[in-house]
N, C-alpha and C positions, 0 to 999 in steps of 0.2 A: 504494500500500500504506500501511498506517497504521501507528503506530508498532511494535505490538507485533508484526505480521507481519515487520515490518522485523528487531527484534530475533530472532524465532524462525527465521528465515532465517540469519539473522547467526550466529546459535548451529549452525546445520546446519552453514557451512562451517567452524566453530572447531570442533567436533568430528569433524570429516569428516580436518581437519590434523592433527589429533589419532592419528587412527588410520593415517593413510599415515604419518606417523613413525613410528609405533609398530611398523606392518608392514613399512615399509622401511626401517625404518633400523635399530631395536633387535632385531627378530627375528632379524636376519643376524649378530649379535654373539654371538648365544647356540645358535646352529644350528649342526650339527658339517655343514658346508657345506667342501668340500675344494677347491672351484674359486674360486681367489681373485677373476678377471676377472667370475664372477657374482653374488657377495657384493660386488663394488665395485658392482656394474649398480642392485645392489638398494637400496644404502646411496642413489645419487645418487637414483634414482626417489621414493623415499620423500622425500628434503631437497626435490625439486624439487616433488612434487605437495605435499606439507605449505606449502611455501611458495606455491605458487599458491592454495591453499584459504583459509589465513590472508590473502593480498592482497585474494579477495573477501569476505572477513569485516571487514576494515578497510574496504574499500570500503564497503560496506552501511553498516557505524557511522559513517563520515564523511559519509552521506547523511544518515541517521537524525538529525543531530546539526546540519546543516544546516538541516533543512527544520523 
């Protein structure tokens, strides 16, 4: 891939992180959601897929940045 696919790739999983925090993590704060054990399910799913999206987004730019 060449650079600028590199980057537009890179940008997919940074806004990809973007939005699983967004839907797991901050929706559940503001949702009148009564089951505490599925408001935590949803809080971790969101931190955990946000942070795998952002790993391969950093990954990509440590490529990018290498080659």
């Amino acid at each position: 891939m060449n650079k600028s696919q590199l980057k537009a790739v890179s940008d997919f999983f940074t806004n990809s992180a973007v939005a699983w925090f967004a839907a797991g993590f901050i929706s559940p704060l503001f949702s009148k959601n009564e089951n505490l054990e599925i408001m935590l399910i949803s809080l971790l799913l969101g931190i955990m897929a946000a942070c795998i999206f952002m790993i391969f987004s950093l990954t990509i730019v440590r490529e990018e940045h290498q080659s």
